[in-house]
Each structure stands twice: as structure tokens, then as C-alpha cells.
LOKOL-104607 format. One record per residue (C-alpha): residue in one letter; x, y, z. Coordinates in pm, whole numbers, plus 32768, in hexadecimal, padded with zeros to 4 digits. Each point is the difference from the previous one (the first is absolute). Layout:
N
PATI   code      x      y      z
PATI      A      X      Y      Z
...
This chain:
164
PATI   code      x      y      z
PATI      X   8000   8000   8000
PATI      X   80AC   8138   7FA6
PATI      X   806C   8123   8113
PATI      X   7ECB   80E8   7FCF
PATI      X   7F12   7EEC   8000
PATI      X   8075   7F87   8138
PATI      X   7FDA   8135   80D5
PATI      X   7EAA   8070   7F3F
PATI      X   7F97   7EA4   8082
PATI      X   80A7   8042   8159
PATI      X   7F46   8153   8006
PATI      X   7ECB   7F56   7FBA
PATI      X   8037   7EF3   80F6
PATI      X   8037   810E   8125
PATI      X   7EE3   80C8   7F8C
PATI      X   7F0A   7EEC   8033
PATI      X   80A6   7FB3   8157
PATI      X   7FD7   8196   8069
PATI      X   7E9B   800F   7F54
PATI      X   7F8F   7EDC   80DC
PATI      X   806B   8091   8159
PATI      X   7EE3   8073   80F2
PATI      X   7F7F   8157   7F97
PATI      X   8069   80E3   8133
PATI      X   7FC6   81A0   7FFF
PATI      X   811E   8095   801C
PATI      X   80F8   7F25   7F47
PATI      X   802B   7FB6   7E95
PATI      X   80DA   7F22   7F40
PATI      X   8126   803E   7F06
PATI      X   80AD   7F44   7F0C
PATI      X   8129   807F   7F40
PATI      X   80AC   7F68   7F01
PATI      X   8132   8056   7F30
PATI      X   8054   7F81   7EBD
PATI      X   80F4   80BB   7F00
PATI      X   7F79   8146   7FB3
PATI      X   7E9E   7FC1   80CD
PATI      X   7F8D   801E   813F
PATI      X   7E89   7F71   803B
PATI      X   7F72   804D   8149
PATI      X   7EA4   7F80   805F
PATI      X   7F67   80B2   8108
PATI      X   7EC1   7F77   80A6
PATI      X   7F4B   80B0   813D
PATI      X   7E9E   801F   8098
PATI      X   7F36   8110   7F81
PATI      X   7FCD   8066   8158
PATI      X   81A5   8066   8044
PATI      X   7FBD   80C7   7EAF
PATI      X   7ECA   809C   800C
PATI      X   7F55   7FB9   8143
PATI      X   7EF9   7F1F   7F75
PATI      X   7FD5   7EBB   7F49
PATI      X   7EA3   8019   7F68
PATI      X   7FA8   8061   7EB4
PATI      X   7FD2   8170   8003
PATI      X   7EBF   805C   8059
PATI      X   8008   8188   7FE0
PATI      X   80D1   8124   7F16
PATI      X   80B3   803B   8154
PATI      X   808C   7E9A   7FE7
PATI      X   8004   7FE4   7E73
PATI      X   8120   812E   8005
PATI      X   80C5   7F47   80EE
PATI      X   7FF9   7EDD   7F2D
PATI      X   805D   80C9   7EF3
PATI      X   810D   80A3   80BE
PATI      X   80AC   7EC5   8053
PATI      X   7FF2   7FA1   7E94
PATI      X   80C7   8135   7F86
PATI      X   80E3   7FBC   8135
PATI      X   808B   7E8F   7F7C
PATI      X   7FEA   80A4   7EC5
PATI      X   8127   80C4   806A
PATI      X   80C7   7EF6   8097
PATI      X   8154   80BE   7FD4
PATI      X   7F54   80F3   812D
PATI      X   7FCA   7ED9   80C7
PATI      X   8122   7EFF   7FC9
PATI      X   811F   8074   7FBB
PATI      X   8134   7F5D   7F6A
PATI      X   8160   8072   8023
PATI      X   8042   811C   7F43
PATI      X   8144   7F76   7F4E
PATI      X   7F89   7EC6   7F78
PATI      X   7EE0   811E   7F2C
PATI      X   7EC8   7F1A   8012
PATI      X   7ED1   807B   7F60
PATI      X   7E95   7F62   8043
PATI      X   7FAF   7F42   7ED0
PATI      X   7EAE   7F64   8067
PATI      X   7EF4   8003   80FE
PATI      X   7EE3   7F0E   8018
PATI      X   7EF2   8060   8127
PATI      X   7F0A   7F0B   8086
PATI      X   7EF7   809E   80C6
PATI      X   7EAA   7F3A   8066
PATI      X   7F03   80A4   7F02
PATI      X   7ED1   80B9   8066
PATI      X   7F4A   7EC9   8049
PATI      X   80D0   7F96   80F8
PATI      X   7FB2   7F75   8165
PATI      X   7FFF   80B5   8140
PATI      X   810D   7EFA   8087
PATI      X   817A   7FF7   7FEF
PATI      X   8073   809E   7EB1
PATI      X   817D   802D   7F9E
PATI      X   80C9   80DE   7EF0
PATI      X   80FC   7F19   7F41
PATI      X   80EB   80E9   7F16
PATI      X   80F4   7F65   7F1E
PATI      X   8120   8118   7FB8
PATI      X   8107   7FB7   7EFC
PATI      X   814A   80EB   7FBF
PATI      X   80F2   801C   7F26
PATI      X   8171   8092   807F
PATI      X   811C   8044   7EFF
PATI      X   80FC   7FA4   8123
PATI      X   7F80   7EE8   80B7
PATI      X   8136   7FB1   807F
PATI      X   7FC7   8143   80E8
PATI      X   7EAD   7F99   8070
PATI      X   803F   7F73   8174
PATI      X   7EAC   80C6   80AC
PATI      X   7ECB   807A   7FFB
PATI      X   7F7C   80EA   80D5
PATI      X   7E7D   7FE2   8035
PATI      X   7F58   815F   8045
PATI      X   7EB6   7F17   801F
PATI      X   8027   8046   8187
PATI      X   7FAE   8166   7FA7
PATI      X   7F27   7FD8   7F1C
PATI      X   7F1B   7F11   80E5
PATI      X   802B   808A   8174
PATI      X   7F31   7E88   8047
PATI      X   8123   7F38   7F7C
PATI      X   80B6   7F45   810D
PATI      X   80C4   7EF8   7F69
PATI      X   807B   7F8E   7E91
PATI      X   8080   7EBB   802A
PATI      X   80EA   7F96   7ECF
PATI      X   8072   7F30   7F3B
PATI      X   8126   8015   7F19
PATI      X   8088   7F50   7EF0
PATI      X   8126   803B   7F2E
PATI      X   80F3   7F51   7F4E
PATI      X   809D   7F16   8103
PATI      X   7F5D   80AC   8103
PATI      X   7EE4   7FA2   80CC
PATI      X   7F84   80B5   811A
PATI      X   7E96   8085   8110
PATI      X   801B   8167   8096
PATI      X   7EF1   809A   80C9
PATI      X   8015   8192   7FD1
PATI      X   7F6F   8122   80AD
PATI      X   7FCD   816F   8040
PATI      X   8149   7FE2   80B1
PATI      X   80AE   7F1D   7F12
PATI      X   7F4B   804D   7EA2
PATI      X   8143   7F86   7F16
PATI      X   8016   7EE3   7F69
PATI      X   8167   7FCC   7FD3
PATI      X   80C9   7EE8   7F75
């Protein structure tokens, strides 16, 4: 199986594992992976560490914060951040959001983020402003996979770098 194969598998792999942990307010789940010139991060968290509810929205009020958050991940160089030597660039960004007819239960945000960096052999962080950006946001726990590298991180306010 060749290289990138192996770690898109690997990244799938963890992804399941992360998606399949208990859904707890307050902490979210990374995955990072590193391959050549890309970096795909997949970020899953309750709606409710986001945007303080999980139902469908039911008013304009709640609508505009839905939208808000959209335009936020839409952004994702405001909200991860790579380091600035290695010159990554967000390439892609696929949201899932429950749809309007959603239930009132437990509802999550999964984000898929892909960049491209012209030096990836500079890339060794990523700062995640997400702690600012969402004052409920505890805890990211990670996980991170590059080539022959293999590794689970828990960030916070107080540690918010992913570093490796």
C-alpha cells in the first residue's frame, strides 16, 4: 500500500475511533494529519461548546448564529493556524451541520480542513485560536499522525499549540 494511502487510511481509522467517543460539552476532538504538502485536520465538537445549543434552530436569533459559525470554519486560517514558515494555505473545507430538521438531542459539528504549505518541512504547530473563538471550549483532545509519527495530546486555553 503506498505512503499516502497508508496514513489517509490511518486518518480514517482514528477518526472513527474520536467520532465514536461519548459526546461531552465542553470537549471536542481533533485529528491532524500530515502528509507531503497537506495537512487534514478533522475537527468534531457538540453544537452546544460552539453555539450554546444543539437543536435545530428554531428562531432568526438562532438561524444567525448558525450562520455565523458557518462563515467562522469558513475562515479556518483565523481559527487554526499553521506555522508561518512552512506558508500553508486552506485549500478545502467541508461543514457538516444537522439540517433544519434535526432533533432536539445531542447534535455535533464535524469539519474536515485540508491545507496546502509550500514548506512543509517547516510545519511543526498549529496554534488553535478555537479557545477564543468558543469561550465554552474546554478541551481538544488530539490526535496526530505524521510520517513515522504517531501521537494523543489534550490542549487547552492554557496550552492551545499543537506542537510536534
Amino acid at each position: 500500500m503506498p505512503k499516502r494511502y497508508a496514513l489517509f487510511a490511518l486518518l480514517c481509522i482514528t477518526g472513527s475511533a474520536i467520532a465514536g467517543e461519548a459526546h461531552q460539552h465542553g470537549v471536542a476532538q481533533m485529528t491532524v494529519a500530515i502528509e507531503g504538502n497537506t495537512a487534514t485536520i478533522e475537527f468534531t465538537s457538540p453544537l452546544e461548546n460552539l453555539i450554546g445549543f444543539e437543536h435545530a434552530p428554531r428562531n432568526d436569533k438562532e438561524r444567525k448564529v448558525v450562520q455565523a459559525l458557518k462563515e467562522k470554519f469558513q475562515k479556518p486560517e483565523s481559527l487554526l493556524i499553521p506555522t508561518a514558515a512552512a506558508n500553508c494555505r486552506a485549500d478545502s473545507v467541508d461543514l457538516e451541520l444537522p439540517g433544519d430538521h434535526g432533533s432536539d438531542g445531542h447534535a455535533d459539528l464535524h469539519a474536515t480542513i485540508m491545507y496546502r504549505c509550500k514548506s512543509p518541512v517547516a510545519l511543526n504547530a498549529i496554534n488553535l485560536r478555537l479557545f477564543d473563538a468558543f469561550p465554552r471550549l474546554d478541551r481538544i483532545k488530539v490526535q496526530l499522525a505524521i510520517p513515522g509519527r504517531q501521537s494523543a495530546v489534550e490542549l487547552s486555553r492554557k496550552r492551545p499549540t499543537l506542537s510536534w
